[in-house]
Every structure is written in C-alpha cells, then in structure tokens.
C-alpha positions in Angstrom: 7.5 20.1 17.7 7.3 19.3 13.7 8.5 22.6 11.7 5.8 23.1 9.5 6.5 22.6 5.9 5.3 25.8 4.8 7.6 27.3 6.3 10.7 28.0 2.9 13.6 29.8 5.6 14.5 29.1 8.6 17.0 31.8 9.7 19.5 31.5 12.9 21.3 34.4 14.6 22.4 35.3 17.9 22.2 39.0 17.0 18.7 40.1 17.4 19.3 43.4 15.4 20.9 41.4 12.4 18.5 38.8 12.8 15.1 41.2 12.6 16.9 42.9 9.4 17.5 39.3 7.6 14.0 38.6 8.3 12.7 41.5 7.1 14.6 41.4 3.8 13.3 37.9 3.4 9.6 38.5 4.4 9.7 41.7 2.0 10.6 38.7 -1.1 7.6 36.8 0.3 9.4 34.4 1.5 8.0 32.5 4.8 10.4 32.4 7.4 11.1 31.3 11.2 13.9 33.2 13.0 15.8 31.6 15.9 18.3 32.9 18.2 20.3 29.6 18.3 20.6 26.6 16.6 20.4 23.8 19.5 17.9 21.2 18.5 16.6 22.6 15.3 17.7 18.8 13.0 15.2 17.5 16.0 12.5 19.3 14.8 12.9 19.2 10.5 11.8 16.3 8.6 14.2 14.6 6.6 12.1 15.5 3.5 11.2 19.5 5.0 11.7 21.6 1.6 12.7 24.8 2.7 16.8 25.8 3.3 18.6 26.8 6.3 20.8 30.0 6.6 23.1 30.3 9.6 25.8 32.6 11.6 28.9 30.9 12.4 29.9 32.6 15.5 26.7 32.2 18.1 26.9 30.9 21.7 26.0 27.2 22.6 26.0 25.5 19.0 27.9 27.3 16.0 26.6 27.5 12.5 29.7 24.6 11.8 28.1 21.8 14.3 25.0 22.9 13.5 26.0 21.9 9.5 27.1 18.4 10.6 23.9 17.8 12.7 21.7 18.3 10.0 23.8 16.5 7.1 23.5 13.9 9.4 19.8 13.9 9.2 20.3 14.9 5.0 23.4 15.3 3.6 21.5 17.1 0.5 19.5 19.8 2.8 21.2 23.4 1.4 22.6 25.2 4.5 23.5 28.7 3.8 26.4 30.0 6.6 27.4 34.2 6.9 30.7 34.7 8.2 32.5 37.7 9.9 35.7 39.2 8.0 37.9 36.8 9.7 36.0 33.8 9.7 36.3 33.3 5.8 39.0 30.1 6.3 36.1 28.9 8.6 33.5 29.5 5.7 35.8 27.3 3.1 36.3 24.4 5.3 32.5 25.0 6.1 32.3 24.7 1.8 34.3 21.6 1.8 31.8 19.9 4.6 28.7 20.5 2.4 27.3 24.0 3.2 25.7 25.4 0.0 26.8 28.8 0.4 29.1 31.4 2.6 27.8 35.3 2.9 30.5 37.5 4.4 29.5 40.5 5.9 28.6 42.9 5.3 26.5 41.8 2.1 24.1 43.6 -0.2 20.2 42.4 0.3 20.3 41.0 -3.4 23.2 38.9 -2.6 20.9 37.0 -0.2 17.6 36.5 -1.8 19.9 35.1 -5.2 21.8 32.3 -2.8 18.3 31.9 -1.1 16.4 31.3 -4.4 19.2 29.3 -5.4 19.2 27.5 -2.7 15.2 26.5 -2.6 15.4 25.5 -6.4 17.9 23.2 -5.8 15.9 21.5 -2.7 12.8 21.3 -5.2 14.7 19.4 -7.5 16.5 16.8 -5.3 12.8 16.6 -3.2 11.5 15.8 -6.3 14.2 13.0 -7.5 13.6 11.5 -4.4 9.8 11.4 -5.3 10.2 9.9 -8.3 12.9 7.0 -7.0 10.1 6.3 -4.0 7.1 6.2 -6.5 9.6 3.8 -8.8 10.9 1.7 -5.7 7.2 1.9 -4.2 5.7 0.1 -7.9 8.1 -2.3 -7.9 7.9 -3.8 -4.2 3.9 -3.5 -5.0 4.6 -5.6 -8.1 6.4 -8.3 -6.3 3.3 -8.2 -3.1 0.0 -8.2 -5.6 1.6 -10.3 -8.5 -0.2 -10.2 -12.2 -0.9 -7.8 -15.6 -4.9 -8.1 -15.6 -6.0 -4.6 -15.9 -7.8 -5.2 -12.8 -4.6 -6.0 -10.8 -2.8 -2.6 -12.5 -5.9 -0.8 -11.6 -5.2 -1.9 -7.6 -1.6 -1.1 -7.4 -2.2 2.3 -8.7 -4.9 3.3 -6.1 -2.9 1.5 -3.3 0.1 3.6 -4.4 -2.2 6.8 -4.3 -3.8 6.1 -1.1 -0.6 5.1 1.0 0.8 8.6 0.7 -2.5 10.0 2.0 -4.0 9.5 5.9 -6.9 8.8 4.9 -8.9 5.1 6.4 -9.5 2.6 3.8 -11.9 0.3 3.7 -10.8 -3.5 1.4 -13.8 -5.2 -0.2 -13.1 -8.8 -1.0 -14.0 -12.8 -1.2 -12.0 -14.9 1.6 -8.6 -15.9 0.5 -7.9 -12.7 -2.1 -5.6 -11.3 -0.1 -7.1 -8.2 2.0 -3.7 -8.5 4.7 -1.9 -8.1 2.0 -3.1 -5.2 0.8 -3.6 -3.5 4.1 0.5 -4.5 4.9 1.2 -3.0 1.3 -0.4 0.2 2.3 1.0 0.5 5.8 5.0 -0.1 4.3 3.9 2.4 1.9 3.2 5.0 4.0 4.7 7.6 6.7 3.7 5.1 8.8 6.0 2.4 7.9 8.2 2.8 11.2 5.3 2.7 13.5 3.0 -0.2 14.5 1.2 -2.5 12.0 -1.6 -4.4 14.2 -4.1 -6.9 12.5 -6.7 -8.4 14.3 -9.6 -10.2 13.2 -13.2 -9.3 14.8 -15.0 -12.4 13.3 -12.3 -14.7 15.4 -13.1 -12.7 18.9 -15.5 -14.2 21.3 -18.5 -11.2 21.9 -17.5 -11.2 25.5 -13.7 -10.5 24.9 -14.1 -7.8 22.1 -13.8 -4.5 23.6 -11.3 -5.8 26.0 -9.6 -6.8 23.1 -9.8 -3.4 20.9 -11.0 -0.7 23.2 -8.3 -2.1 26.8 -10.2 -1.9 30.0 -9.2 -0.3 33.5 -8.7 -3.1 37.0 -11.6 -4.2 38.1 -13.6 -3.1 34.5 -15.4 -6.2 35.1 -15.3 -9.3 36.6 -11.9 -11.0 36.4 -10.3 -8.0 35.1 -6.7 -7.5 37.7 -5.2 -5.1 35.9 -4.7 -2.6 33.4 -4.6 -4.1 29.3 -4.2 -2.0 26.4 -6.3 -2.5 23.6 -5.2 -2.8 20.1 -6.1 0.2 18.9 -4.0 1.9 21.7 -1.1 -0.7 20.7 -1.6 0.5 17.3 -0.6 4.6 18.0 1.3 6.6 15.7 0.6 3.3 12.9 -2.0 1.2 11.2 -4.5 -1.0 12.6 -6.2 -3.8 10.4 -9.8 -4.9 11.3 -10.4 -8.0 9.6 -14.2 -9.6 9.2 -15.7 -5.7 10.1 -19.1 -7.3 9.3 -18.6 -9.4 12.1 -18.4 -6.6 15.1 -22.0 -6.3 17.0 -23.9 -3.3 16.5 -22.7 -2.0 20.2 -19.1 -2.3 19.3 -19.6 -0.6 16.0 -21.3 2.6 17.7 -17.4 2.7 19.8 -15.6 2.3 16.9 -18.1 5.2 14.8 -17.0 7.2 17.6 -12.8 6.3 17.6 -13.2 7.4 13.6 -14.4 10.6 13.9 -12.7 11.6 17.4 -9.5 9.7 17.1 -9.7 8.5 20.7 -10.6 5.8 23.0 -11.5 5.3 26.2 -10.9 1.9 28.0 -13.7 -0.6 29.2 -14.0 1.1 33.3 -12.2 4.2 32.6 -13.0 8.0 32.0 -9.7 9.4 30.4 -9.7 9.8 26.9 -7.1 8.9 25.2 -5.7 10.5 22.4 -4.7 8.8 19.0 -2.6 9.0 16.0 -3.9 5.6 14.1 -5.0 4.9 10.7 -8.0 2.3 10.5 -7.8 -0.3 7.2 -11.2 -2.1 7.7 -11.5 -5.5 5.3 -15.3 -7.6 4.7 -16.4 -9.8 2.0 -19.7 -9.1 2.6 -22.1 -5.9 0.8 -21.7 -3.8 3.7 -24.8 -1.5 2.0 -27.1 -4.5 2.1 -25.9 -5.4 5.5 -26.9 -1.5 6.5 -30.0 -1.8 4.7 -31.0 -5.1 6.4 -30.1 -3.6 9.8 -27.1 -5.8 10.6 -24.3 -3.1 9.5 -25.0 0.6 11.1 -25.5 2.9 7.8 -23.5 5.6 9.1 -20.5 3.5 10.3 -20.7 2.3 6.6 -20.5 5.7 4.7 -18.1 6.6 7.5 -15.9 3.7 6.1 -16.5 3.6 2.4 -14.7 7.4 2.1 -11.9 5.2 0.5 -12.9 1.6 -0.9 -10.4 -0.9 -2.1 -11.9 -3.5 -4.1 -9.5 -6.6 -5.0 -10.7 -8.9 -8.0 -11.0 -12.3 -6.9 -9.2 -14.8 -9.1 -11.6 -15.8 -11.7 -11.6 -12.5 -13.3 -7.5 -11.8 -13.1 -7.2 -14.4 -16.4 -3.8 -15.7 -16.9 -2.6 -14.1 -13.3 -3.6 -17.6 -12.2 -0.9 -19.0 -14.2 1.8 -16.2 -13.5 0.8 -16.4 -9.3 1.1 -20.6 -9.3 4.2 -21.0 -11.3 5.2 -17.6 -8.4 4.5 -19.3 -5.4 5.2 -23.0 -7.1 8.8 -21.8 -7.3 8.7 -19.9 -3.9 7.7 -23.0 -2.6 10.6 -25.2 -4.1 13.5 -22.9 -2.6 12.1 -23.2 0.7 12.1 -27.2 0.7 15.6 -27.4 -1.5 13.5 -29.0 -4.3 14.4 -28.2 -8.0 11.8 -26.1 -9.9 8.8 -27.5 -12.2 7.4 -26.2 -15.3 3.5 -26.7 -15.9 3.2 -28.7 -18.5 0.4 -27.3 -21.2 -2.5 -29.5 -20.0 -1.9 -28.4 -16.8 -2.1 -25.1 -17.7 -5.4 -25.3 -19.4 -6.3 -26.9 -16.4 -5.3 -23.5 -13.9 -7.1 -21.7 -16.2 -10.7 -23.3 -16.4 -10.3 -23.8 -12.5 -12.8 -21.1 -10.6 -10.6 -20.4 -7.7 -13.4 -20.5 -4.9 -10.6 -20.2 -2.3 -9.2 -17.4 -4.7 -5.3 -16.8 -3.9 -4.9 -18.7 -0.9 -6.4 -21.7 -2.6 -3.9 -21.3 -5.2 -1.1 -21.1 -3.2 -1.8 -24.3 -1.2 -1.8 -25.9 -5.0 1.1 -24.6 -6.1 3.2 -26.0 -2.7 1.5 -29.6 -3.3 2.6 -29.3 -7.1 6.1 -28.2 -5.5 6.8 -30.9 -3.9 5.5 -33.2 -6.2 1.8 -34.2 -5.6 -0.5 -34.2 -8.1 -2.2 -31.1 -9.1 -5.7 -31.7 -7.9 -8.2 -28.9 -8.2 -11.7 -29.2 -6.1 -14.6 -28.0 -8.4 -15.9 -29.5 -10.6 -14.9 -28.1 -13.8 -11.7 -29.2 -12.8 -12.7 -32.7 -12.3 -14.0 -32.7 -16.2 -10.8 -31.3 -17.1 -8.3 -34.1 -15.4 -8.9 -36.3 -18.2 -7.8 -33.4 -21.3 -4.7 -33.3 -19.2 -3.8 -36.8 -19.6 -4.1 -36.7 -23.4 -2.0 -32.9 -23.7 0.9 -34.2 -22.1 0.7 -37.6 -24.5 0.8 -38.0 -28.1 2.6 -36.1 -30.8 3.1 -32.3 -31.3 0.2 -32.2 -34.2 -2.2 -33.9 -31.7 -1.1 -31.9 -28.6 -1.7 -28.5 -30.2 -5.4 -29.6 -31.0 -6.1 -31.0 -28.0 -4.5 -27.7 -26.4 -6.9 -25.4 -28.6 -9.9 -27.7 -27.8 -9.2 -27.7 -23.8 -8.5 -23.9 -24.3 -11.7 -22.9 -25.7 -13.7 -25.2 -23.6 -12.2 -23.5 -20.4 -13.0 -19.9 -21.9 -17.2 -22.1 -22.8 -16.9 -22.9 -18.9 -15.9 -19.2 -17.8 -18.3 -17.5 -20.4 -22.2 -17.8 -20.1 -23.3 -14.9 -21.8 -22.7 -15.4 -25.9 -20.4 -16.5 -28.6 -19.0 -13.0 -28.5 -17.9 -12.8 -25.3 -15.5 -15.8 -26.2 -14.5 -15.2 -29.1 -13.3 -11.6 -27.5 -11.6 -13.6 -25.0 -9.6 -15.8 -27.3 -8.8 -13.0 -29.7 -10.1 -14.8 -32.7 -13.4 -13.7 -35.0 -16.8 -15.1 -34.2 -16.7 -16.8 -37.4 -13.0 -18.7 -36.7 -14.4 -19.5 -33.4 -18.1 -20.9 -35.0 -15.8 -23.2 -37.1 -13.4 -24.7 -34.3 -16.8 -25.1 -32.0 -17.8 -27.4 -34.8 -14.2 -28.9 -35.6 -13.8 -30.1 -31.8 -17.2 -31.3 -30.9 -18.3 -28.1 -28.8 -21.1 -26.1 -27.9 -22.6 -24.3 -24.8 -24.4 -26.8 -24.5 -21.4 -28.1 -22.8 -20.9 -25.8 -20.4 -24.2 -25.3 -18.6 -25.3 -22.3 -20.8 -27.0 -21.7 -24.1 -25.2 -19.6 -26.5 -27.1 -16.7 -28.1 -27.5 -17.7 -31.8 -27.6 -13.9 -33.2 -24.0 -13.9 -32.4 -23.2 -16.5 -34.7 -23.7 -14.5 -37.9 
C-alpha cells in the first residue's frame, strides 16, 4: 500500500498515549496525519517524491527511529525526518543530526516547539519537490529535443503538449501520415512518464492477420479454439502497470473494436475462452493516419470508440509544413548515419539544400532518413517526386560557377521551391521568404518566374 500523498505527517510511536497527544496537536494545526505504532516497512510504502515529512521516537521495539532514518535516506536522502529523544538519548539525537535527520525534539517539549520544526520541515520538502520539478521539466525538454528534432512552431507546439500529457494518465490518441514518426512520439511519452520503469509494448493491428488478433491482444485460455494448447497472454496483459501502443487503429474490425471500447472504460480483459477478468493498470496510445470521424461517419470506425479515443489527440505535422526542419533532421540523421559506418561527415552543399527544401516528403521523416544514410555514405542524393526531378539540374549549376553566379542561382532555386510549395498567391510567398510583395514582383521578373511554373495561377490583386 501507496501512502497517499495527501497525507503532510506521518507520525511513529510506540507509546500510544504519547502518540494520540502528538496527533492531536498536529490535527488541531490542520495538519493531515497518519500515526503508526512502529516504523517497519514504512520507506516501502512512501514514494520517493511523497511531500509530506516524517517525525519519529528513537527508542521503539523492532526498528528504532535511527534505522528507520537510514532506510528512508536510502530511498531520499533529502526527505526531512524529524526524531524526539528521551533525556539521555541526546548523544544519540546528534549522531542522528550528523546522518541527515532534520530535527531532534527532547522531551518533554512545548506544542509550539513541534508545529515550528513541522512547518519547517514541510517548507523545506516544497522547495526541494519543486527543484526537482523544475530539473525533470528541463531534463524532460531537452531529451524531447533530441527525439522530435526541429524549431517550426508546429514541432515546439508538439513537444509542449507531449511534455504536458506524459505527466498525466490519461490515453492519447497520435494523428499522422505514414513515416512521421507516431512510435516515436508514443516512446517519448511513455519515458516521460510514471511509467517509464514498466512495460512499453507496440504492436501494429494493420500487420495482424483477422484470425490471430484477439489471440494476439486480448490472450486466450487452452483449448479457446482450435489449435489453442495452452495458455498465451495477450499484449495488453503483457503491457500491465505500462504503455501499450496500437499502431494502424483504423485497421481493427468493428468486433475487436467493441473489446477494446470495453478494456478503455473498465480497465480489464478477459482472454479468448475464459471468464475471469482481469484487472489492469495500462495506458493505451492509439496512432492512425486516417480521419477517424469520417471513418465513424462512413461506418467503418465505431463513433463511440472514436470520442472515447480522441479525449487527448496528438497531431504531428508531416514534413512539408515543418520548413527548414527538413534541412536540420537530414544533416541530423546524415551525421548519425556517418558515425555508425566510420565515414567522415558531409556538408550539403547549397544546391542541395534548395533541393531538401522544394522536395514534398511523401514518405515524411522516414523517407528522409533513408536519404540522409545514402547521402552518408556517399550516393547521390536522389529525391522521388517530381519537383525534385525538375530541381536536379539547378543543383548542378549552384555548386558550379563563381560566387556572383551561385548566389543568383541560389535565390532563383529558392523562390521557385517556395512557387512549388505555395499555390494560393503572391502573398503567401512573399511572407514565406520575408521580403515585400513588391521585391518579390521584381525578382519573379529578373529570374524568368511565374506560377505559371508551378502548376498554379497567382492571384494578380496581390501584385499591387
């Protein structure tokens, strides 16, 4: 059993008359309090992190207030323990002060004398409790940074709800295209989390034959069904006291979703031929790339499975809209990738960047880190789309020629990659460069460029 955090005292003493009086003095200062009669396996039951103090006898039968001390430094040296000593126990008390304790009352001891080391005592627990917050949140940002790599406000946005939502138990469900990373973000919230000692179990629905399924998630019972020798626990069992990732949700039959409606909102499962429920402590991180609403509405998705899931939604930009994170993941990954083979780094060149840029990222970040491992080792960076096909031949001419001519054939690849990415108006790309419509009107004439081509017709109202 978990002492609950509420709980601000807890107060140990053999002497039941002492003990009601100490309680009583406490309670009166509305303070909550649990008094014990000894101290044996009291650490087992406080969380390292449990913000409340400890006050202790010395002399009591079985475990004394001094092992008690070392048990629960043990578990945190910083937890304020509070000892009360007979007349003669006051050398004990000191070389209790020198192992840590907080505090020594000798007895007798005025009321007053209590409640100040007591207050003391809790103040100084808020404080540390609260350092320690503030290095997790730091340590948590910066281990996100180095997991979901890139400045786009889209990418900030996502770090800060994943750091909000790890702390919490509540089920998340990740919205995004194939290759964006949803694992990723589901293992990122799991390390995050109270959970980070227990299970992390991933399994992908849309990989599972239908007839293997429920085995697979649910476990089944000997003799469940035909071929079936013995006892198998299913992931989500596996998964107790931890996470479980569902990958490719949209995939699960309608059958298997009405089980899984149920294990949210009962927190237990029953295996395929058996009648015992089982209990469980199990956070579910569901992923799709699909509009699970329009699924719902089209009857392939149940609706209330749907707004059971989307309590928490976690949507991660695909790459096309992350802007120069494309360059800031490849040249990641593209050095990554060099370590592991013993190959010395390389620098993209500026026609190659141009060339990351205007690419579309279909595959999103998986696609990009398969291009960043062939430019690694050497291969030639080949993107498959094709505004990257038009764009092969720019890079030829950056990386050739002198500086003058390199700059304008950088600014004129530049601004046709923003023409390729930006269908809507003149305005929209001038806002993505940074320059005035005007200073853009008059490079789209010095270079040759129009919508025209890219596909799209510019809105001529924006050219005033």
């Amino acid at each position: 059993m978990t002492i609950d955090n509420r709980i601000q005292v807890v107060l140990i003493d053999d002497d039941p008359h002492l003990r009601q009086a100490l309680n009583q003095t406490l309670d009166l200062a509305g303070l909550k309090i649990l008094p014990l009669a000894e101290a044996k396996g009291l650490a087992g039951q406080l969380e390292r992190d449990w913000p409340g103090v400890v006050v202790s006898d010395i002399r009591m039968p079985g475990m004394d207030g001094l092992e008690l001390l070392t048990e629960l430094h043990a578990q945190d040296p910083e937890l304020p323990v509070l000892l009360i000593t007979g007349h003669g126990d006051v050398p004990l008390a000191v070389q209790a002060m020198r192992a840590g304790a907080y505090d020594f009352l000798e007895k007798p001891f005025a009321s007053d004398a209590l409640l100040d080391s007591v207050r003391r005592a809790l103040a100084l627990r808020r404080l540390v409790l609260d350092n320690r917050s503030l290095r997790l949140a730091l340590s948590d940002r910066n281990e996100l940074s180095t997991r979901l790599v890139g400045q786009s406000p889209s990418m900030l946005r996502l770090r800060e709800q994943i750091g909000a939502l790890a702390a919490t138990k509540a089920d998340v469900l990740i919205l995004g295209e194939t290759g964006a990373g949803k694992e990723v973000v589901a293992r990122a919230l799991h390390d995050l989390s109270s959970r980070r000692n227990g299970p992390f179990v991933a399994i992908n629905a849309g990989a599972l034959a239908e007839s293997v399924v429920e085995s697979e998630l649910f476990g089944h019972e000997p003799g469940a069904f035909t071929g079936a020798q013995k006892r198998r626990i299913g992931k989500f069992e596996f998964a107790n006291g931890g996470t479980l990732f569902l990958d490719e949700i949209e995939s699960m039959s309608l059958d298997v979703q009405v089980k899984l409606l149920r294990l949210l909102q009962e927190r237990v499962v029953e295996r395929l031929g058996g009648n015992q429920l089982i209990p469980l402590d199990i956070r579910i991180i569901a992923a799709t790339k699909e509009d699970l609403r329009q699924s719902a509405d089209q009857g392939r998705f149940r609706a209330d499975l749907y707004y059971r899931l989307n309590v928490a939604p976690l949507r991660i930009p695909p790459l096309r809209e992350r802007g120069e994170d494309a360059l800031v993941l490849f040249q990641h990954f593209a050095d990554e990738a060099s370590g592991r083979h013993g190959l010395p780094p390389h620098e993209l060149q500026p026609g190659q960047r141009a060339l990351l840029l205007r690419h579309t990222w279909p595959g999103n970040v998986r696609e990009l880190q398969n291009a960043a491992e062939r430019f690694a080792l050497g291969l030639e960076l080949a993107l498959d789309n094709n505004e990257a096909q038009g764009a092969v031949g720019t890079v030829v001419e950056l990386v050739s020629g002198g500086l003058s001519e390199q700059v304008e054939n950088f600014e004129k690849t530049l601004i046709a990659a923003e023409l390729a990415r930006s269908h809507s108006s003149v305005r929209s790309v001038a806002e993505a460069l940074g320059i005035p419509r005007k200073t853009l009107h008059d490079k789209l004439r010095k270079h040759g460029l129009s919508f025209a081509d890219s596909g799209a017709a510019s809105h001529t109202d924006d050219l005033d």
